[in-house]
C-alpha positions in Angstrom: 22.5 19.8 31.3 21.6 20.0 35.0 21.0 16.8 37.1 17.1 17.8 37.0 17.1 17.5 33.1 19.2 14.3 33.2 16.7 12.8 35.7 13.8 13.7 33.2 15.6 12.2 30.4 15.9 9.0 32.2 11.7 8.6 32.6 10.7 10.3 29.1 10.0 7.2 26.5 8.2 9.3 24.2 10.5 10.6 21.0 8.5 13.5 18.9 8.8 16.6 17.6 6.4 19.5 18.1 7.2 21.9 14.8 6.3 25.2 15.4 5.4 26.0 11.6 8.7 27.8 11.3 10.9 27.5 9.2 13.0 24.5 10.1 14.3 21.8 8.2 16.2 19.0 10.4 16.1 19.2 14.0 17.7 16.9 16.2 15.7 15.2 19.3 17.5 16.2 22.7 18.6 13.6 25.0 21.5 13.3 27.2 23.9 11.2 26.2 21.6 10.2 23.3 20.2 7.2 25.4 16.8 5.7 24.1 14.9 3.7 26.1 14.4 0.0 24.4 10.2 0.2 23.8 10.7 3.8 23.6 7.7 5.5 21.5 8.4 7.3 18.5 6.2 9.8 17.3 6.2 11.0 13.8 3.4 13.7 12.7 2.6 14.2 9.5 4.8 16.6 7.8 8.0 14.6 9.2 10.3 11.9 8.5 12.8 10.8 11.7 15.7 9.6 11.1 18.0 7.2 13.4 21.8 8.0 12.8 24.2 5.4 14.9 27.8 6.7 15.3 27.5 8.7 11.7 25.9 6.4 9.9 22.4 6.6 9.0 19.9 3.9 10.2 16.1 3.4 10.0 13.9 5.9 8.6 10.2 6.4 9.6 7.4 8.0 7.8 4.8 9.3 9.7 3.2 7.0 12.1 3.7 5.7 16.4 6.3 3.4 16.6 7.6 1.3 19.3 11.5 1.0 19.1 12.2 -2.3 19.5 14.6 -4.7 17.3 11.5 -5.3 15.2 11.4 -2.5 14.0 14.9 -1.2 14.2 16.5 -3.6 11.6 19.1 -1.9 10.0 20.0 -0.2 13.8 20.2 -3.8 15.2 22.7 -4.9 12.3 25.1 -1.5 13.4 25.1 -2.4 16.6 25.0 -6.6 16.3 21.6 -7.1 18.4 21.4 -11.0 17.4 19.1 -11.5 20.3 17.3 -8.7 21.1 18.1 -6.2 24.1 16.8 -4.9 27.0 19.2 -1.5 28.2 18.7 1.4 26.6 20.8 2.2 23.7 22.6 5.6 22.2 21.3 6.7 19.3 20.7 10.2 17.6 16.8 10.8 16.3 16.3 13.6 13.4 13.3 15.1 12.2 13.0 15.8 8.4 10.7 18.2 7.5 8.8 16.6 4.5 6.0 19.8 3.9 6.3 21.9 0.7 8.6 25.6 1.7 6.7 27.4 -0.5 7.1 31.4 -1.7 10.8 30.9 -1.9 11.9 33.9 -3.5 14.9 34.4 -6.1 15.9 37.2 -8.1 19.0 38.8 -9.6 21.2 41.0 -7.7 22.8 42.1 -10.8 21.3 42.9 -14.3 21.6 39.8 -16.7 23.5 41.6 -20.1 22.0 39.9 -23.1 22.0 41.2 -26.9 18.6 42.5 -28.4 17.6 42.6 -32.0 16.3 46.2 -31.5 17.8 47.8 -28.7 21.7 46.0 -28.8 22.5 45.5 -25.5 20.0 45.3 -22.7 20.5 44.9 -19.4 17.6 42.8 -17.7 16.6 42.4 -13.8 14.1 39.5 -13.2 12.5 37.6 -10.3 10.0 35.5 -9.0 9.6 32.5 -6.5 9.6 28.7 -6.3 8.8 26.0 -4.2 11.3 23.7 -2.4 11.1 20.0 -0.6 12.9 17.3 0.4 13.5 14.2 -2.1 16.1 12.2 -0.9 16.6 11.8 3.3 19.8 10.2 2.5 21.3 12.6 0.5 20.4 15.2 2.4 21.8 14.3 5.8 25.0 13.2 4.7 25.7 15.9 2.3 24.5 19.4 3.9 23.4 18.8 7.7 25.9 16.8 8.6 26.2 16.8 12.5 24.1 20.0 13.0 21.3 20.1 15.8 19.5 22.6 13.8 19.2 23.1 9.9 16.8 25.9 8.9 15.5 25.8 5.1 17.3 29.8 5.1 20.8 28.0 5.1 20.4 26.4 1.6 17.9 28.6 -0.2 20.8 30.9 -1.0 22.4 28.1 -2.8 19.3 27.5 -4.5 18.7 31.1 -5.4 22.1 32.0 -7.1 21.7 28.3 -9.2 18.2 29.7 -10.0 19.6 33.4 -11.2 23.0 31.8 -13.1 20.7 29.0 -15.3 17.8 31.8 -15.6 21.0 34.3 -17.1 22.3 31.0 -19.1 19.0 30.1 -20.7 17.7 33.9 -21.8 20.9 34.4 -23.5 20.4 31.4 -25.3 16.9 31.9 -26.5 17.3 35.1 -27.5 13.7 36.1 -27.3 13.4 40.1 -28.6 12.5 42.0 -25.1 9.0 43.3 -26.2 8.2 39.3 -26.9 9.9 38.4 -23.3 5.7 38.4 -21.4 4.1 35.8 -23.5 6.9 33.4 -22.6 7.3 33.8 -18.4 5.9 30.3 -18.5 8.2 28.6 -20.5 11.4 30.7 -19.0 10.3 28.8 -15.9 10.0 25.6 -17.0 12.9 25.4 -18.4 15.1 26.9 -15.5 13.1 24.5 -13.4 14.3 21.6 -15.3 17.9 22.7 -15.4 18.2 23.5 -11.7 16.3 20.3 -10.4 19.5 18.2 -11.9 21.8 20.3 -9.8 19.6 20.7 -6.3 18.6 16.8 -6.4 22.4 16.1 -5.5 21.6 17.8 -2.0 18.6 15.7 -1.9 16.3 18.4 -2.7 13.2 19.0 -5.6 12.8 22.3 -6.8 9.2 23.2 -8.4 6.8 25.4 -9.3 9.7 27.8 -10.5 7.7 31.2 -11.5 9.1 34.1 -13.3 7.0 37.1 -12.2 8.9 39.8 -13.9 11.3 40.9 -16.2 12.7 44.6 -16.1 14.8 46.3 -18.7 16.8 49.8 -17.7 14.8 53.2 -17.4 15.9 54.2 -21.2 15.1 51.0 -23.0 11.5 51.6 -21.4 11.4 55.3 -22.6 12.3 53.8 -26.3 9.5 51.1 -25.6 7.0 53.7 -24.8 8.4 55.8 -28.3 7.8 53.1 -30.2 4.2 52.7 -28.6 3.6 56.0 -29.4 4.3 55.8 -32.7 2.9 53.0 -33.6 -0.7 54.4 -32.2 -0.5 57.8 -33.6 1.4 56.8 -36.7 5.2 57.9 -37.3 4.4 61.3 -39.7 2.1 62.5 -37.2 4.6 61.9 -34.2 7.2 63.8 -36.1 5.4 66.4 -36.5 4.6 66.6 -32.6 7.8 66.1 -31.8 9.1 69.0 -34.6 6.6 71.5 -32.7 7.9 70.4 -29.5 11.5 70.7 -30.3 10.5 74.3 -31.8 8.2 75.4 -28.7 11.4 74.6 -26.5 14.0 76.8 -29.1 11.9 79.6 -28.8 11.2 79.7 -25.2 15.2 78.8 -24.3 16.3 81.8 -22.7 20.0 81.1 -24.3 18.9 83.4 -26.7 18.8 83.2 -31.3 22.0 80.1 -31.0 20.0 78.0 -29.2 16.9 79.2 -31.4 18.5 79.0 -34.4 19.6 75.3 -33.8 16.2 74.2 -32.9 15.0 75.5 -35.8 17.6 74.2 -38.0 16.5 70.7 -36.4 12.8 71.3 -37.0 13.9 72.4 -40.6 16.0 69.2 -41.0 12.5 67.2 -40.0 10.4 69.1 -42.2 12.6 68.0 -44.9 12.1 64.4 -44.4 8.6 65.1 -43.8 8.6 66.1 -47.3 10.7 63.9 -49.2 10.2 60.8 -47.6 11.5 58.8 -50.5 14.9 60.1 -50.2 14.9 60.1 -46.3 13.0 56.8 -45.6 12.0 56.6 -42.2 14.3 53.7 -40.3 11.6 50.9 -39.5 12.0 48.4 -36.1 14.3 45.3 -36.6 12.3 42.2 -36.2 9.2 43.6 -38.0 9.5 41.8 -41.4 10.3 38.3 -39.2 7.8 36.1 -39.9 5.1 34.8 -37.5 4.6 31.0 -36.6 1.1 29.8 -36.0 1.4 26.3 -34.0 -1.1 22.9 -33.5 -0.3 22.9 -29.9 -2.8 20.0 -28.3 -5.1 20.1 -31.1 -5.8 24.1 -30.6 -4.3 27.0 -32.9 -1.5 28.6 -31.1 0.4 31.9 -31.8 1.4 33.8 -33.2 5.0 33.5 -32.4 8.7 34.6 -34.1 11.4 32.3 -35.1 12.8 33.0 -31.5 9.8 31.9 -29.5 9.5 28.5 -31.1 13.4 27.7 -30.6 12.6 28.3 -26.6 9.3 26.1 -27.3 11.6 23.4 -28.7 13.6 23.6 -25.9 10.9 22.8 -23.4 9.4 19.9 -25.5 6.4 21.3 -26.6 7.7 21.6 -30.3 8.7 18.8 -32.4 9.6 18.2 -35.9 6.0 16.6 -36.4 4.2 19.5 -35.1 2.0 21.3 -37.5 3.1 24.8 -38.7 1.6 28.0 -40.7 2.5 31.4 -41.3 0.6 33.7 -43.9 1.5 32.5 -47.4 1.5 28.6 -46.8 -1.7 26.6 -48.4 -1.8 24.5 -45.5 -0.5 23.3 -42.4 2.6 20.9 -42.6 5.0 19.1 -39.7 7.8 21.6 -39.2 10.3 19.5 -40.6 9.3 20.1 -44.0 10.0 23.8 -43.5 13.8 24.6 -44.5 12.9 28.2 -42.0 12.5 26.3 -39.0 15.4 23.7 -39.5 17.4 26.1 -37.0 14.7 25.8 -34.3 15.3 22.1 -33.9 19.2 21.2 -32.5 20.9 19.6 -35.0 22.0 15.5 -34.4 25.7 15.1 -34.5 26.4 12.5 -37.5 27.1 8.8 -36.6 30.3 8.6 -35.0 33.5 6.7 -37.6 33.7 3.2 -37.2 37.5 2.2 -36.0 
């Protein structure tokens, strides 16, 4: 600092901090030598929370508001440094600024695909991402266990903390609901909520709230989506018909191969081998989808018919605390609706209490 700037610093009583609406999380007041004036006037816009630390240990903590530094209101600083009867000098002291606004738009998503196990299509590799919202809880907390001594801590140095929590508990809890991948949509909501809740235990310990935890999309691999749109197919056109298509296809491509009669011959053979089960159905049933026997779960979900959903979905609405034992069930068959404990299906979707421990 050049003897200009230390001149300066010895008339400026006037502590604040100007954000630019960047993207900064703690900055640290510049003075030389740290000296504050006594009656100095601290400045603190909305948005900020400054923060007095006295030889590493944190001090008095101001929300926003002008203050005038004096042992009034400098309590806890007056006990560090034993003011008994006030003071007149000025005294060295470090001043941060907390950012307190919302960094919203954070985004998160997984670098590698999440390998999970699917009903229909075995193993299925998914890529998902999305955004959150992060903001500081706990002052304390977060000085003393990520910024440390730092002039300058941007929100970019801990986000990527955040993000790989975010992707590791999203990877945990889709494994664990195992939701079928064509049922995955409906539920983006509840994914969240849940990683949310998970990752807010782990963040809060750097004196950070993560929320508003969105899921915006969930990818499978090019041929699970090829099989997805197969299935579409026949499922509108109906699965004879798309035979059939897909016989004249494979017969239209034989006879146009340029490999010659093998090559036809083979396609033919295979158009043979589908007009056979074309014909006797009964003896060369058509394999159906996993998963479409399951049964579906109507729900009272705040007094309003919900659903419908598979065993799957209700085990990750359990998990969130939306279902409980006392909420009413029906699927097609059932007179009425009952509380889902009285349904021996749906004892699974609840987690089961350990028994009462032995007495010694």
């Amino acid at each position: 600092m050049s003897l200009l700037d230390k001149i300066k610093g010895e008339f400026i009583d006037i502590v604040e901090h100007l954000e630019d609406g960047g993207d900064t999380l703690v900055w640290r007041f510049p003075r030389y030598q740290n000296e504050i004036k006594n009656g100095a006037r601290l400045v603190v816009r909305e948005g900020q929370i400054a923060v007095l630390v006295n030889e590493g240990q944190l001090a008095d903590i101001f929300h926003p508001g002008t203050y005038s530094l004096t042992t009034q209101n400098l309590p806890i600083l007056s006990t560090l440094k034993g003011w008994k009867f006030g003071f007149d000098s000025p005294f060295k002291v470090e001043v941060y600024f907390v950012s307190s606004r919302r960094f919203t738009d954070q985004k998160w998503g997984t670098r590698n695909p999440v390998m999970t196990r699917d009903a229909q299509f075995g193993m299925v590799r998914l890529r998902a991402y999305g955004s959150y919202v992060l903001q500081v809880a706990d002052v304390h907390q977060l000085m003393s266990q990520i910024v440390g001594t730092q002039a300058q801590f941007d929100v970019d140095e801990i986000t990527e903390q955040v993000r790989n929590l975010v992707v590791s508990r999203f990877g945990d809890i889709i494994g664990d609901a195992k939701i079928p991948v064509l049922d995955l949509a409906p539920h983006y909501d509840e994914l969240g909520q849940l990683v949310e809740k998970r990752v807010q235990k782990e963040i809060a310990e750097y004196g950070l709230k993560c929320f508003q935890l969105l899921v915006e999309n969930i990818s499978v691999p090019e041929e699970v989506e090829r099989s997805m749109d197969k299935r579409a197919s026949m499922s509108v056109v109906g699965e004879s018909d798309y035979t059939r298509y897909q016989m004249a296809t494979a017969t239209e491509v034989a006879a146009g191969n340029p490999g010659g009669v093998a090559a036809g011959g083979m396609g033919l053979g295979m158009g043979f081998g589908m007009a056979q089960q074309m014909v006797n159905p009964a003896q060369n049933p058509p394999s159906l989808p996993s998963g479409v026997n399951e049964a579906i779960w109507w729900i009272a979900l705040e007094g309003v018919k919900n659903g419908p959903h598979t065993l799957a979905a209700l085990s990750l609405l359990s998990a969130s605390g939306k279902l409980n034992p006392e909420t009413l069930v029906w699927k097609q068959g059932m007179a009425n609706w009952i509380p889902a404990r009285e349904v021996i299906e749906l004892r699974s979707v609840f987690p089961m209490e350990p028994p009462p421990l032995p007495k010694v």
